[in-house]
N, C-alpha and C positions, 0 to 999 in steps of 0.2 A: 561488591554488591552481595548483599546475604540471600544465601541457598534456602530454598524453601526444601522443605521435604518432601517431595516429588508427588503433586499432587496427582498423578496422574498415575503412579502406584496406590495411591490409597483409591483411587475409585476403580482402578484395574481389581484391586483387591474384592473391591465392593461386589464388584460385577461377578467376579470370578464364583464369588457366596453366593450368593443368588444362582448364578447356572449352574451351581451343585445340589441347589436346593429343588432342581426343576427335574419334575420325573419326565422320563424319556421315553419316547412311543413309537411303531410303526404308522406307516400313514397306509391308505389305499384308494383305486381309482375311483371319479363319480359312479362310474357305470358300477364297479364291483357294490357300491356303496347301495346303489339304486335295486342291483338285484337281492340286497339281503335285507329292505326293508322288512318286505310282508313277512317274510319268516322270520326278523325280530320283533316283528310287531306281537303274531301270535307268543312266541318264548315269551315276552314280557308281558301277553295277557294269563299265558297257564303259571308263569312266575309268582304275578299279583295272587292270583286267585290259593296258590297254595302258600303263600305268607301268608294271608288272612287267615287259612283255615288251619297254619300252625299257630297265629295269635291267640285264635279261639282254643287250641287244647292248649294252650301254655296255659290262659289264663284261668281254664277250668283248673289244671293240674297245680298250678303255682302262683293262684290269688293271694294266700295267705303269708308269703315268701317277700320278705324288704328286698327292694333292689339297690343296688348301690353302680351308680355312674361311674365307671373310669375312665378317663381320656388316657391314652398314653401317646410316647413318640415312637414307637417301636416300630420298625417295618422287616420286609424280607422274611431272614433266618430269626431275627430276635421277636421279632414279631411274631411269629406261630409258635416260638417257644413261650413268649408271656401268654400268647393265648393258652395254651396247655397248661399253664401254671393256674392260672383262674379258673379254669373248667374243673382240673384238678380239685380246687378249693371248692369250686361249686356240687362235686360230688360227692365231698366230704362232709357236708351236711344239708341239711333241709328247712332252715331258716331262713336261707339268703342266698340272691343269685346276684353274683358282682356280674354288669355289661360292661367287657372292654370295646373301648373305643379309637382308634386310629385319627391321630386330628393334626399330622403333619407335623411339621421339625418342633423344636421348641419353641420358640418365636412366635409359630402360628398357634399352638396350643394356647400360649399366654395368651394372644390376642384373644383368639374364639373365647377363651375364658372370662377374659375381662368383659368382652359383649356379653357373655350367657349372663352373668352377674347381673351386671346392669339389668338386665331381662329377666331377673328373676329365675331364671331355669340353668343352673352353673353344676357342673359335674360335682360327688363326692368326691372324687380323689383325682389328683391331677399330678403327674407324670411332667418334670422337668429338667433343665439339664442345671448340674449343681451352680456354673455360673451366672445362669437366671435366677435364682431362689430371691437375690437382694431386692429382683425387682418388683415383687409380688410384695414382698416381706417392708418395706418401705412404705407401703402403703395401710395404715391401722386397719387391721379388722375385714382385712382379704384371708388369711391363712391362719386355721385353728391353731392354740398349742396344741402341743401333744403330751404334755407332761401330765395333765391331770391323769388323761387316762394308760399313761404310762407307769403310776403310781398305784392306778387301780390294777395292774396287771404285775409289778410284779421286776417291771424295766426301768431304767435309769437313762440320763445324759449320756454318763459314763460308759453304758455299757458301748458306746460306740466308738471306732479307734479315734480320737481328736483331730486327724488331717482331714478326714472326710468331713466332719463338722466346720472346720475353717474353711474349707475348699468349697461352702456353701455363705461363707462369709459370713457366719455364725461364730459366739463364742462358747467352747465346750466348757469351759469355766463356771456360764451358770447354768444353773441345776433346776432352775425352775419357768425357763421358755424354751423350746424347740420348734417351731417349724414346719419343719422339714425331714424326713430321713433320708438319709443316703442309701442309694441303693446298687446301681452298675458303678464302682469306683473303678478308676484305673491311675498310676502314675508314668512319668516315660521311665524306661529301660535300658539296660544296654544290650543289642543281640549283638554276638561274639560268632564269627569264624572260627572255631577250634581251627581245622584244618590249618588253615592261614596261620594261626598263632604258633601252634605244632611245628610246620616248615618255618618260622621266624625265631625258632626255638625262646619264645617269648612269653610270660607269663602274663593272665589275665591283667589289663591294665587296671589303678585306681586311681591315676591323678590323669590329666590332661597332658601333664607333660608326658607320663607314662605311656597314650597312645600317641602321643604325636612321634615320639620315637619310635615307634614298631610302626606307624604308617609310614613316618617317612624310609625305611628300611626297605618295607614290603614296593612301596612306589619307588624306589631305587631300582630295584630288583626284578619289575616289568610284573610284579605279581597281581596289583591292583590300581586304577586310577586314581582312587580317592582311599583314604583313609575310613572317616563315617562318613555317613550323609543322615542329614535329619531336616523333618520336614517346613517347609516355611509357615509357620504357628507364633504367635507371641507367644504363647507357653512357654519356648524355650527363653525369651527375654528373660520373664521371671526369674527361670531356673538358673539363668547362667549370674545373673547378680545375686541372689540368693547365696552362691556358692561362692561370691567372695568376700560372705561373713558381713554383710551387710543388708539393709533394710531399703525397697525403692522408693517411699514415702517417706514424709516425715509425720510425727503424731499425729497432727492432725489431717493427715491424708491428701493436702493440697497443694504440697509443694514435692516436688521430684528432689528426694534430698541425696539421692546418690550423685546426682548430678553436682549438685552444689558441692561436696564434700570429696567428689573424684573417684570414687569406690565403682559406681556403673559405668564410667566413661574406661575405666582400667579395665574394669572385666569384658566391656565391648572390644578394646583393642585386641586384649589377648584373642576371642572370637575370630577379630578381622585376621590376625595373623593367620590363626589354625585355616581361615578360609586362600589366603595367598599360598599356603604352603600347600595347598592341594589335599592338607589332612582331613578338612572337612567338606563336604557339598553340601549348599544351601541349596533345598528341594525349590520348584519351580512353585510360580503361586496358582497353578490349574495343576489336579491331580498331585498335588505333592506328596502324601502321605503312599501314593500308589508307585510314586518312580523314584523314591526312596527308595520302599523295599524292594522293588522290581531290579534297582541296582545291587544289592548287597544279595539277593536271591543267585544274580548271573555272577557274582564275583568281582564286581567292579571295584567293593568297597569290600575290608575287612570288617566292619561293625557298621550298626545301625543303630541310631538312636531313635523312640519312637515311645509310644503307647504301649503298656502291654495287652493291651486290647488286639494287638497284631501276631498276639503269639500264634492264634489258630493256623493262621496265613502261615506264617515263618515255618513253624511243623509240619505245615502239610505241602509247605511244598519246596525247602532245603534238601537239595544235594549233597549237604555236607554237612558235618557232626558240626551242631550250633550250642549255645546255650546262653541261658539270660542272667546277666550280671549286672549290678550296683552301676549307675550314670557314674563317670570318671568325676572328681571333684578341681574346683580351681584350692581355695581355702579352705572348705567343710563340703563335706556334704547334702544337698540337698534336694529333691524334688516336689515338683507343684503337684497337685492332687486336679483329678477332672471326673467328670463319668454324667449322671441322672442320677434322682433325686423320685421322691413321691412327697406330697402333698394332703391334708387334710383341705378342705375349703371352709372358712367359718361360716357360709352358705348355705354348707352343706345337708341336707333334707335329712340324709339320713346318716348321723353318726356315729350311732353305737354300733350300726352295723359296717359300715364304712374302719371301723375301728376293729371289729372283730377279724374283717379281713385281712388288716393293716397287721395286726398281730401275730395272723398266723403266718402272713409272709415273712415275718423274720424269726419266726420260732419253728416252725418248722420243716425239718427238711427238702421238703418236695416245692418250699416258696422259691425265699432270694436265694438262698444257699445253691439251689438249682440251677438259678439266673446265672451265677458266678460262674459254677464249674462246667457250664456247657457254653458260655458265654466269650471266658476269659477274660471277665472282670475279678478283681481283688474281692473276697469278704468283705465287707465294712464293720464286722463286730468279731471281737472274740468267740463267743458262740457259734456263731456261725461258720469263721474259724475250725471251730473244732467238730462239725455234723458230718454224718458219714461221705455227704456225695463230695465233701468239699476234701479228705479226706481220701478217698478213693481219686479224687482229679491227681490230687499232689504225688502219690505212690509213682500212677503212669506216668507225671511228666513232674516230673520232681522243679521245675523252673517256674512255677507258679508259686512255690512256696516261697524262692528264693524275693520273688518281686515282693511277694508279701512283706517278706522280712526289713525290705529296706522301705518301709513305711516308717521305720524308726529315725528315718533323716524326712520326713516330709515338712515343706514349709511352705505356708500360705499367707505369709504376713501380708503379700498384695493385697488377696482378698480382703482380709480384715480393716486394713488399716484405711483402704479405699472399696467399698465394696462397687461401687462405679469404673471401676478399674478396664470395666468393658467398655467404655465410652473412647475408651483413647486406642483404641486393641489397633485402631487403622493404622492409627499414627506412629507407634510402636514398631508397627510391622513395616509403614514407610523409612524408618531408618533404619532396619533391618535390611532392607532390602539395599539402599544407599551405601551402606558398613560394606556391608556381605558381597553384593555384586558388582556396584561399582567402584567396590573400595575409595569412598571419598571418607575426606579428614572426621574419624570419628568425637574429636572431640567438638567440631561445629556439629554433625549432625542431631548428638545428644544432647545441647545448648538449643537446637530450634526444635527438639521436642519436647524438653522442658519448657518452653514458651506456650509450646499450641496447648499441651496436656495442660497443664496449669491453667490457660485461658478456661478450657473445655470444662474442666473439675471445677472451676472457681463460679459458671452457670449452673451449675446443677445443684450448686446452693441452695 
């Protein structure tokens, strides 16, 4: 009887998205509840009372001033940094006051978005994550170019590195539609245990075979339990068939042609083995990304594969001399590109000022370049590249530049080729999880994902 792909993993999955999407809160008693009415009652009448009477000096003070809507997804620590970036801008001149706006993950941004539209009242710029871009962008006459007035300024297609352009399933090819820009990029990395490698007297690996023999050395030797561990993400599906010199689509995007051809069922096996040989750990599907690093932090694992969006983390809190190195390759090298993204809206009320912002945030220093180097996102443009703060990051932590660098293997042909390619992401991740943990026959499981994908891509026609 044929195996499904564990439906019960892909809504595990589902579920799992969603309770990481849900902000978490203290509760308290009725009675506590009951005695702090009246004294929030008054806080939220002298509250009102003095919002209004700052609406009223704003508006004396800065009637004359365009405003431009931003919605973003930022929260936390990114979040008071993009506000500072725009306050920053808003200081910087007397024209225009950009409002950012906080409007929850990306998903729900798109959403509110697509209502505000309808309604008439839709932000100037909108803040997404690069794997949503297709789906705005698929619909005519939601999202400005940006060329024309990239032309008036001065900017190019070009000027920005091509992996971040594809990684929004865009093509850098042409020169006269964009979108979208990129802006928090990041690709996975490799974090390295010097230590470990030092005592294994073993030189940084660059193939897979390369660490599987210093993992299995080190897990010989009682030094570590796992080899990597890297987190349960389809990202790395991509990456790991990308790397064996092959394409997961076929041209026209509908049929899984690694599958058909044997190239993605070969690069899964090799996976499955590194995962029986104890060289890899497949992260758990709640908090993966956290018991990853939380492994390779304690020692359990000599390297980690991941984001380098993790380096802050890995810096600040390694015990032991680290550094970030090139993802090991099967056949080539290769990594996916991920991050946010910013937006024009053709909606948008007010665009030249909306544009003037847009502008400065990648021209100059105090914008994205900012974003980056306190963020531990990649630059997206050579310019940027090259500005002081970005610059000054690299000096103190010289492993920013290195991730940089290996943007010169980045590959996105998923995005491109299928920009829907999030539609199957479950499904993906259900044979992942089948390969990986229950180690069943990888070449049935990537034959009934080619079925479902295929169904799923062939609706969306």
């Amino acid at each position: 009887m044929k195996k499904g792909l564990k439906k019960a993993a892909v809504l595990a999955m589902a579920a799992a998205m969603a309770a990481g999407l849900t902000a978490c809160g203290g509760g308290e008693t009725a009675a506590t509840t009951a005695a702090k009415t009246e004294d929030a009652s008054k806080a939220e009448t002298t509250a009102a009372a003095k919002t209004e009477e700052a609406k009223k000096e704003e508006t004396a003070s800065g009637s004359d001033k365009a405003e431009v809507t931003f919605w973003h997804s930022m929260s936390g620590k990114n979040g008071d940094l993009l506000n500072s970036i725009v306050e920053i801008y808003n200081t910087s001149q007397d024209k225009i006051k950009v409002v950012a706006e906080y409007q929850g993950n990306y998903y729900d941004a798109i959403a509110k978005a697509q209502t505000a539209i309808s309604a008439g009242n839709s932000p100037d710029i909108l803040q997404t994550g690069s794997g949503q871009v297709s789906i705005l962008a698929k619909e005519e006459g939601i999202l400005e170019n940006l060329v024309p007035y990239m032309e008036k300024s001065d900017m190019k297609v070009s000027d920005f590195n091509p992996t971040f352009i594809t990684g929004m399933s865009l093509d850098p090819t042409v020169a006269d539609q964009l979108v979208a820009f990129p802006m928090g990029c990041s690709t996975p990395v490799l974090f390295c245990n010097m230590d470990l490698l030092e005592e294994a007297g073993a030189e940084v690996p660059v193939t897979w075979t390369d660490l599987s023999d210093i993992s299995k050395k080190l897990i010989n030797e009682g030094k570590v339990e796992y080899g990597f561990t890297i987190p349960h993400d389809p990202w790395y599906f991509w990456m790991f068939v990308a790397q064996n010199d092959t394409k997961v689509f076929s041209e026209d995007g509908l049929k899984l042609a690694c599958v058909d051809d044997g190239t993605g069922i070969d690069a899964m096996q090799k996976v499955q083995q590194m995962c029986k040989d104890k060289v890899m750990y497949f992260g758990p599907v709640s908090d993966s990304d956290s018991t990853c690093r939380g492994m390779f932090l304690e020692g359990k694992s000599a390297f980690y594969v991941s984001s380098i969006a993790n380096l802050g983390n890995v810096d600040s809190n390694a015990k032991f001399q680290y550094s970030v190195q090139y993802v090991p390759r099967f056949k080539v090298n290769a990594v996916p590109s991920g991050g946010n993204t910013l937006t024009m809206l053709a909606s948008a009320k007010n665009k030249d000022a909306a544009w003037d912002f847009l502008y400065w945030l990648y021209n100059d220093n105090a914008g994205v370049a900012t974003f980056a180097a306190e963020t531990g996102y990649l630059p997206c443009s050579t310019k940027i590249s090259e500005m002081p703060v970005i610059k000054e990051k690299w000096a103190q932590n010289p492993n920013c530049e290195i991730a940089y660098n290996q943007l010169e293997y980045g590959n996105n042909d998923h995005m491109v080729m299928q920009p829907n390619n999030g539609d199957i992401a479950n499904n993906v991740a259900a044979m992942m999880e089948a390969c990986f943990y229950d180690y069943e026959d990888v070449t049935e499981q990537m034959n009934i994902l080619k079925e479902e994908a295929e169904d799923i891509l062939a609706d969306l026609q």
